[in-house]
RODO-2510 file (C-alpha; in nm, 4 decimals, decimal comma):
residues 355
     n   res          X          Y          Z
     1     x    11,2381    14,2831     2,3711
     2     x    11,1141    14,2154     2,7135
     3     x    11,3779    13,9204     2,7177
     4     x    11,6641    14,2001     2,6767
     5     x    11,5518    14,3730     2,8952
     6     x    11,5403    14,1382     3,1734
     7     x    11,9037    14,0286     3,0738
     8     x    11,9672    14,3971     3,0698
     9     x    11,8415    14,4586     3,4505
    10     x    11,9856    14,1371     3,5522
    11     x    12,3516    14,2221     3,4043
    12     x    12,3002    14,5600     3,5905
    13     x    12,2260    14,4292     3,8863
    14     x    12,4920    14,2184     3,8999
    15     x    12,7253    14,5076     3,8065
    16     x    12,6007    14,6752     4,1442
    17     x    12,6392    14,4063     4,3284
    18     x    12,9622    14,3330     4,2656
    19     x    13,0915    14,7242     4,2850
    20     x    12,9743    14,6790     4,6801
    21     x    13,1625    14,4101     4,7111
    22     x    13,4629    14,5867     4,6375
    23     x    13,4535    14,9211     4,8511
    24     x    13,8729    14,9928     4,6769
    25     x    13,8635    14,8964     4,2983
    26     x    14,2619    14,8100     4,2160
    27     x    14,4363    14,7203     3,8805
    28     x    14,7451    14,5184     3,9031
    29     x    15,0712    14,6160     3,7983
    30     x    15,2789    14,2723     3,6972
    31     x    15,6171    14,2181     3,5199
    32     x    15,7323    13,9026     3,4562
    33     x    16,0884    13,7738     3,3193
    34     x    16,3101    13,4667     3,3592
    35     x    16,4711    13,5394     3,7476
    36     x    16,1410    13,7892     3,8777
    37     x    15,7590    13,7514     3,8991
    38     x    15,5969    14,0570     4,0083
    39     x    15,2185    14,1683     4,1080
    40     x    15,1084    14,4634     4,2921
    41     x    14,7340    14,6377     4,3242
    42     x    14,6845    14,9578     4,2659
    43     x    14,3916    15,1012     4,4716
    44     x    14,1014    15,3591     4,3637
    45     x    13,7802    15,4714     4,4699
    46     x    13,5527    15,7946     4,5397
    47     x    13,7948    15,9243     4,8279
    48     x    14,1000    16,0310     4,6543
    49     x    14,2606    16,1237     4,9712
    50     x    14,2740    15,7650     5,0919
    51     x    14,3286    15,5855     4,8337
    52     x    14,6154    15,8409     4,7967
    53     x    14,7760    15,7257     5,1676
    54     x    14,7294    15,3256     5,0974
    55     x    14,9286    15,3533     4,7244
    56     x    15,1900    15,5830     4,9547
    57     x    15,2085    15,3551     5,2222
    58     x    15,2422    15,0673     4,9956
    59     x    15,4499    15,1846     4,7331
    60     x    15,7516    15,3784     4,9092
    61     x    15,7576    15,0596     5,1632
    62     x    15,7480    14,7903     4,9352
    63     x    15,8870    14,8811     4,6108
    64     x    16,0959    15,1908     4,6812
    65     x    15,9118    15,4432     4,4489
    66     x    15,6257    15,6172     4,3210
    67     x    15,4136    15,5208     4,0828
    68     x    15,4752    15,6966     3,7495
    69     x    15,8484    15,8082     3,8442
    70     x    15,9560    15,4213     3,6772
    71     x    16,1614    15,3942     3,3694
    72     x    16,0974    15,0358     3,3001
    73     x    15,8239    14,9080     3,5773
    74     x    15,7409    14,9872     3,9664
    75     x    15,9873    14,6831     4,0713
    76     x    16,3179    14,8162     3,9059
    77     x    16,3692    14,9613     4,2400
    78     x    16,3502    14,7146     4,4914
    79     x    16,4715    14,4285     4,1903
    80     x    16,8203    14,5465     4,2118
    81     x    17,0887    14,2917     4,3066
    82     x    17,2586    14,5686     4,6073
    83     x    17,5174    14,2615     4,6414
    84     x    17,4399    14,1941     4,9677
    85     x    17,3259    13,8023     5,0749
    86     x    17,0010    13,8665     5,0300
    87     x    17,0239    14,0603     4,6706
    88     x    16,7341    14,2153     4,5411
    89     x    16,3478    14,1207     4,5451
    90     x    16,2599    13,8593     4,2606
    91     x    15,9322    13,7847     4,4002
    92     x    15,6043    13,9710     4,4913
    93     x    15,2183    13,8363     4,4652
    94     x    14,9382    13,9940     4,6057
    95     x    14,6072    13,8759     4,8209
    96     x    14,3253    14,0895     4,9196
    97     x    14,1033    14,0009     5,2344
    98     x    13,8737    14,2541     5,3393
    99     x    13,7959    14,4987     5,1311
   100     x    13,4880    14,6892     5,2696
   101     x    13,3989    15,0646     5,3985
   102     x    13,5760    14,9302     5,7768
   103     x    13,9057    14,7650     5,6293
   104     x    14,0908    14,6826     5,3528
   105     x    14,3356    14,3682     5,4381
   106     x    14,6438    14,2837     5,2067
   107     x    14,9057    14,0101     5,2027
   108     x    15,2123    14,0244     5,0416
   109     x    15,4304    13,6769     4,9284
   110     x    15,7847    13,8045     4,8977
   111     x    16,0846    13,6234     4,8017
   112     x    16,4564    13,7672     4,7496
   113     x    16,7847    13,6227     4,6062
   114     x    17,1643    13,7237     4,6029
   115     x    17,4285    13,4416     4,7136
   116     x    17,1182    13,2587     4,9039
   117     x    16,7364    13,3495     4,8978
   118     x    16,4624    13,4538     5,1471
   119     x    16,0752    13,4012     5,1828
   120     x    15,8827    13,6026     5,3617
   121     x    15,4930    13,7719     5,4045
   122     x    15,4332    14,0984     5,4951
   123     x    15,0573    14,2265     5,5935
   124     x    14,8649    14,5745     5,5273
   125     x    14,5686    14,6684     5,6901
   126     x    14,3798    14,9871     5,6481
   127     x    14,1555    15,1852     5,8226
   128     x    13,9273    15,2409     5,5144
   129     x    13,7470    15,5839     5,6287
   130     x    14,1117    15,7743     5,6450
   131     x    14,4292    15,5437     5,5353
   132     x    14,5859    15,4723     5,8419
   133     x    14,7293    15,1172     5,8757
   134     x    14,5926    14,9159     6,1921
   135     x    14,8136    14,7173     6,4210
   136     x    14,6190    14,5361     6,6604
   137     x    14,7209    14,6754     6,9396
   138     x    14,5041    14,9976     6,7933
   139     x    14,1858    14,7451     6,8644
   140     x    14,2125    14,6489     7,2122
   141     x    14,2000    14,8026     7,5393
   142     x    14,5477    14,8167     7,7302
   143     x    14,4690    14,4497     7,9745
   144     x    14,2079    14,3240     7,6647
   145     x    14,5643    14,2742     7,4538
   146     x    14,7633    14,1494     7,7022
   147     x    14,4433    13,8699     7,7802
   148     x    14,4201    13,8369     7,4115
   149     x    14,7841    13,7906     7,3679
   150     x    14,8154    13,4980     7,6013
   151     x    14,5133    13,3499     7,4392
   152     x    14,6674    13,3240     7,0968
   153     x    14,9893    13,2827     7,2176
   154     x    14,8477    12,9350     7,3865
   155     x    14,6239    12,8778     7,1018
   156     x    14,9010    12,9125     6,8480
   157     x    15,1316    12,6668     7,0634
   158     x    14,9001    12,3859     7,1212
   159     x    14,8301    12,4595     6,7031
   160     x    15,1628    12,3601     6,6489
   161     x    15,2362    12,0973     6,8833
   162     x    14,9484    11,9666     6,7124
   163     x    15,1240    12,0272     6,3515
   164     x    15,4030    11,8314     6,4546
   165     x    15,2770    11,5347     6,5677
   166     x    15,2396    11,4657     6,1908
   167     x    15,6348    11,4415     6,1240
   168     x    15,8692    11,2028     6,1622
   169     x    15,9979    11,1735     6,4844
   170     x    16,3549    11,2495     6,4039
   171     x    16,1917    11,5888     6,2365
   172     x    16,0435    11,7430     6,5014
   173     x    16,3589    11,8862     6,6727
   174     x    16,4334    12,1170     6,3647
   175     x    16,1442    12,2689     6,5019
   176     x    16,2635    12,4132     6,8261
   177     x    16,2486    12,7899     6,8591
   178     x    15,9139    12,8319     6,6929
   179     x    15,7008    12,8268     7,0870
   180     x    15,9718    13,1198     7,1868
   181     x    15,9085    13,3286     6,8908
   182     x    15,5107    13,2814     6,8901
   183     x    15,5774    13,4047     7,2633
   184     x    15,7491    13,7492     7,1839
   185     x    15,5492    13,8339     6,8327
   186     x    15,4418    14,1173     6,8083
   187     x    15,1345    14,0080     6,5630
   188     x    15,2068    14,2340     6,2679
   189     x    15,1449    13,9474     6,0305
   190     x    14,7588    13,9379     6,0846
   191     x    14,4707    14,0060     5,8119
   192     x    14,0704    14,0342     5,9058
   193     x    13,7938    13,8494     5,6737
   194     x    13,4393    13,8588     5,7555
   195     x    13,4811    13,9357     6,0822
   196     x    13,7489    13,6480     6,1589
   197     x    14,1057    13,7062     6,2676
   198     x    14,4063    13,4951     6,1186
   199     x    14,7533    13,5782     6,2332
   200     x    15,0229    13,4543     5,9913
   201     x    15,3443    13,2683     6,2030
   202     x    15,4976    13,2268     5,8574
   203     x    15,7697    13,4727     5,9326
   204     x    15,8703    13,2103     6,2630
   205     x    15,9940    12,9459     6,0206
   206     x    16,3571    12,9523     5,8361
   207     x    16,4076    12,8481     5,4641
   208     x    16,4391    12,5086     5,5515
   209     x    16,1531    12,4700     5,7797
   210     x    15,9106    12,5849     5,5512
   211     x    16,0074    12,3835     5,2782
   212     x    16,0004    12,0404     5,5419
   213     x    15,9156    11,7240     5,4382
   214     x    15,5708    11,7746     5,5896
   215     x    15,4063    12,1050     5,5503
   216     x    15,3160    12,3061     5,8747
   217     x    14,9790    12,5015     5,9194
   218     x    15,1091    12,8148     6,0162
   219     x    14,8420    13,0244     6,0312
   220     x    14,5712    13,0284     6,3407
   221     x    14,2029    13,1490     6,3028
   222     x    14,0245    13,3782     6,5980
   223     x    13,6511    13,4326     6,5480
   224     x    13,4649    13,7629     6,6334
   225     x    13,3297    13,6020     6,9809
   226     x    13,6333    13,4867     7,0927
   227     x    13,8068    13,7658     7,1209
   228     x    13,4908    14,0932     7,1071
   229     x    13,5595    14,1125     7,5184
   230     x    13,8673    14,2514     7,4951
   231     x    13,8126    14,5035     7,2128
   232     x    13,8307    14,8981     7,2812
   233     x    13,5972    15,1562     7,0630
   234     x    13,7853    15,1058     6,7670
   235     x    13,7918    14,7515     6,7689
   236     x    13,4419    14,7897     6,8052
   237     x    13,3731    15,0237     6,5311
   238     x    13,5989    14,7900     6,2605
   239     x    13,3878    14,4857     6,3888
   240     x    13,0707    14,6342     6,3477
   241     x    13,0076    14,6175     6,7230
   242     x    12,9019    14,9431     6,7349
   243     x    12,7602    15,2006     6,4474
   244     x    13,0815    15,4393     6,5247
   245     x    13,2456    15,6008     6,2127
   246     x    13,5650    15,3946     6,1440
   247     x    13,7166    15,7394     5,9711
   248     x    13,7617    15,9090     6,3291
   249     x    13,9643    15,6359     6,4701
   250     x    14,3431    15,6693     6,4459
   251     x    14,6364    15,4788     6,4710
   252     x    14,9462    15,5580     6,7863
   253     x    15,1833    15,2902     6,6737
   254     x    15,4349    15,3045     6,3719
   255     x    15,4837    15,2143     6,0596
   256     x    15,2820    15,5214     5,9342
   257     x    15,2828    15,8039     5,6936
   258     x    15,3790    16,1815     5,7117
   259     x    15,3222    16,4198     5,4526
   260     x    15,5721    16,7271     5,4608
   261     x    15,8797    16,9364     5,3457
   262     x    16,2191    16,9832     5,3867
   263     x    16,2918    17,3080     5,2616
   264     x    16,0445    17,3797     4,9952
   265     x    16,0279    17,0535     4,8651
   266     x    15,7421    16,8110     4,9790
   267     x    15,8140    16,4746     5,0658
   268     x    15,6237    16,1585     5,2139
   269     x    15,8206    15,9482     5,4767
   270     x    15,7110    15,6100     5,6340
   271     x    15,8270    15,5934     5,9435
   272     x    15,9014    15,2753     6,1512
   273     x    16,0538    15,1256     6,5126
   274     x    16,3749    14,9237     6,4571
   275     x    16,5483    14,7334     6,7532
   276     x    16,4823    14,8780     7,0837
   277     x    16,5189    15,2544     7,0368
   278     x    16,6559    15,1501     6,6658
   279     x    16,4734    15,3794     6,3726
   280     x    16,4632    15,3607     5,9974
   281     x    16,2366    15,5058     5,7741
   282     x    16,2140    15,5448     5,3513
   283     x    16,1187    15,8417     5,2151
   284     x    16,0798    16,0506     4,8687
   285     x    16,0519    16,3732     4,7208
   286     x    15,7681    16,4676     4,5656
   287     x    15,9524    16,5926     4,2650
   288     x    16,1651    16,2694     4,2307
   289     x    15,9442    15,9840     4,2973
   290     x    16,2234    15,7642     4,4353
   291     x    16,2822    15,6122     4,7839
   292     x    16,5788    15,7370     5,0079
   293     x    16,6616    15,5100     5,3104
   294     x    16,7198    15,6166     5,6606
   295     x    16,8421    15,4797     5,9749
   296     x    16,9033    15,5989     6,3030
   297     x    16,7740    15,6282     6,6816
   298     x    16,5157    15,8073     6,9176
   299     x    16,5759    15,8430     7,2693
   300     x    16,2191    15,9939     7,4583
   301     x    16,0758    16,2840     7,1518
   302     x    16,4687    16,3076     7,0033
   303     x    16,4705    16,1207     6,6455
   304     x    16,7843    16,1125     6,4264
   305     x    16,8697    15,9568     6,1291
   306     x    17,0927    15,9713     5,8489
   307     x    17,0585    15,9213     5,5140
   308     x    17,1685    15,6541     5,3341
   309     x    17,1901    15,7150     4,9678
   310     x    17,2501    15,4209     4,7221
   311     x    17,5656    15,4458     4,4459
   312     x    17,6570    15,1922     4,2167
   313     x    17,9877    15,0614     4,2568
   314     x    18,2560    14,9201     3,9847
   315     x    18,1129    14,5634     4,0455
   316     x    17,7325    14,6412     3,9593
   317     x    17,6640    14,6048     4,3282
   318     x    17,5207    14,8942     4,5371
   319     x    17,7146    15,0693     4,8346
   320     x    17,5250    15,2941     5,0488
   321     x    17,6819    15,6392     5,1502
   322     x    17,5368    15,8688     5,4295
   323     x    17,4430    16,1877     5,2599
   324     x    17,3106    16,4087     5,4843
   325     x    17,1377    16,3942     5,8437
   326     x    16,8219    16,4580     6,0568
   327     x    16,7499    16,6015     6,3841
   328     x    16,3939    16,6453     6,4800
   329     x    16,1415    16,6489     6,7789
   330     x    15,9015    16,3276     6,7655
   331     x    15,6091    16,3668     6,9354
   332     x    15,3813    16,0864     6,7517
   333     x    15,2088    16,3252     6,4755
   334     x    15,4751    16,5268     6,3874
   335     x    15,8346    16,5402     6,2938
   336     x    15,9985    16,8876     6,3369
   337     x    16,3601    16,9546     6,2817
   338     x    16,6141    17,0216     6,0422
   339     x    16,7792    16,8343     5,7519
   340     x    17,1660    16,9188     5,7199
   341     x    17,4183    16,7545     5,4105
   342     x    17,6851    16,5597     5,5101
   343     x    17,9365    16,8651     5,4453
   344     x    17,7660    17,1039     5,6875
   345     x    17,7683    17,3182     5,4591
   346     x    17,3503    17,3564     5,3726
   347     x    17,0759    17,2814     5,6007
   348     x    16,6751    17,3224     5,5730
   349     x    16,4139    17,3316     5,8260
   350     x    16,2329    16,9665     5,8267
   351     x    15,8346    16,9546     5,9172
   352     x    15,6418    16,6342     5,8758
   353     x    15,2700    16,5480     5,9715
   354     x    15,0158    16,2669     5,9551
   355     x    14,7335    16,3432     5,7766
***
């Protein structure tokens, strides 16, 4: 008996133990068939309310609807061949990082294919006390980024210098571009675990590049004293620099999500920068469950857009028609305004928050 219950205490404990590991638990949705392979996590934990924003965020950016709105799986969105070059998305896998009470850090492998196909990684990270999604900007103070930004700018360019002095001579020219576009990232493509810093240059290589002869190391690592100088209080806080609540820290800089209605039905929106004063955003109705795209422009707190809703055309392909318009006031929290149809002929008033 006392045997059990040693086993008992021991299984227990290692129960515990591995529930802190994990401050989100996540299931994964998968569907797998002869042209796709999909996986996506599916977060939980004690704080409904966040867990709510990260499955938002993730869902209605990446797979163009709601979990529980499907009629087959949570990819027969985005899977659609729209018969553009690209087509639809045949690929998504899934890597979680960090995944404490600070941050929760994902990756996303992507891959899509119409007449030719396209690779690509995309990165989430969370502000685990109240669901916004970090950029790194958010960490630093205004001169700390631009120091840190020269830093792994040179870093990252001596990396691959380095990288290819492994390939053929007559290789390395198929290379040139790379420096330039490590110069004018804007380090989306990062992901935090214990306490280092890797930012992903994946997205700086074409097709053919990344499937060289030689395989390039494209992602650089920045460790916690490297770089701890040039962090603000939030940096600070998500480092464990300091013993500041992460939860009262928030996120200036877009994509992020707003919670709202238009009329007197509720909607989420996630709303991002485009090209210079370029817009788009996707957003659903509560009701509905399925993603609408937008596109558009803001010039100073002015944001339009119009609506771009997808119909099926004689071919099987999609064509996108604009449906109806917005024009709001943007001021960085809220989105105020009204939505009009493309006839003119109904309009409701448009308000949208961060929460």
């Amino acid at each position: 008996m006392k045997k059990i219950a040693l086993v008992f205490i021991f299984l227990a404990f290692v129960s515990i133990c591995h529930g802190q590991k994990n401050y989100f638990q996540y299931r994964t949705e998968r569907f797998k068939d002869e042209q796709n392979k999909f996986s996506f996590p599916i977060f939980s934990n004690s704080n409904n309310l966040v867990t709510a924003k990260v499955n938002q965020m993730l869902q209605i950016s990446e797979l163009e609807i709601l979990k529980g709105f499907e009629t087959k799986n949570i990819f027969e969105q985005v899977s659609i061949d729209d018969g553009r070059i690209y087509g639809g998305k045949v690929g998504i896998d899934f890597k979680i990082y960090d995944n404490n009470s600070k941050v929760l850090s994902v990756k996303l492998d992507e891959s899509s294919c119409g007449a030719t196909c396209a690779y690509w990684v995309r990165y989430y990270n969370f502000n685990s006390g109240n669901g916004d999604l970090i950029q790194l900007k958010d960490l630093f103070t205004k001169k700390g980024y631009e120091k840190f930004f020269a830093f792994v700018t040179k870093r990252r360019i001596a990396q691959l210098k380095n990288e290819l002095r492994k390939m053929p001579l007559a290789e390395r020219g198929d290379f040139e571009g790379i420096s330039g576009s490590f110069e004018a990232d804007d380090l989306m493509d990062f992901y935090i675990e214990k306490n280092v810093l890797y930012i992903d240059g994946e997205n700086s290589f074409s097709k053919n590049q990344k499937f060289a002869s030689v395989e390039i190391k494209r992602i650089s690592r920045f460790k916690l004293p490297e770089f701890k100088s040039y962090l603000n209080n939030y940096g600070k806080s998500l480092f464990g620099l300091t013993k500041d609540s992460i939860k009262k820290y928030r996120s200036n800089i877009l994509p992020q999500l707003f919670h709202g209605k238009i009329g007197n039905q509720k909607v989420m929106m996630v709303l991002n920068n485009g090209y210079e004063d370029e817009m788009k955003a996707e957003y659903v109705y509560s009701k509905y469950g399925k993603g609408i795209f937008l596109e558009g422009k803001i010039k100073a707190d002015e944001l339009s857009l119009t609506e771009k809703l997808a119909k099926p055309k004689e071919s099987g392909f999609i064509d996108y028609v604009d449906n109806g318009f917005i024009e709001a006031r943007f001021d960085g929290q809220n989105i105020t305004g009204t939505w009009t149809r493309k006839d003119k002929l109904k309009f409701f008033d448009l308000q949208l928050i961060r929460k």
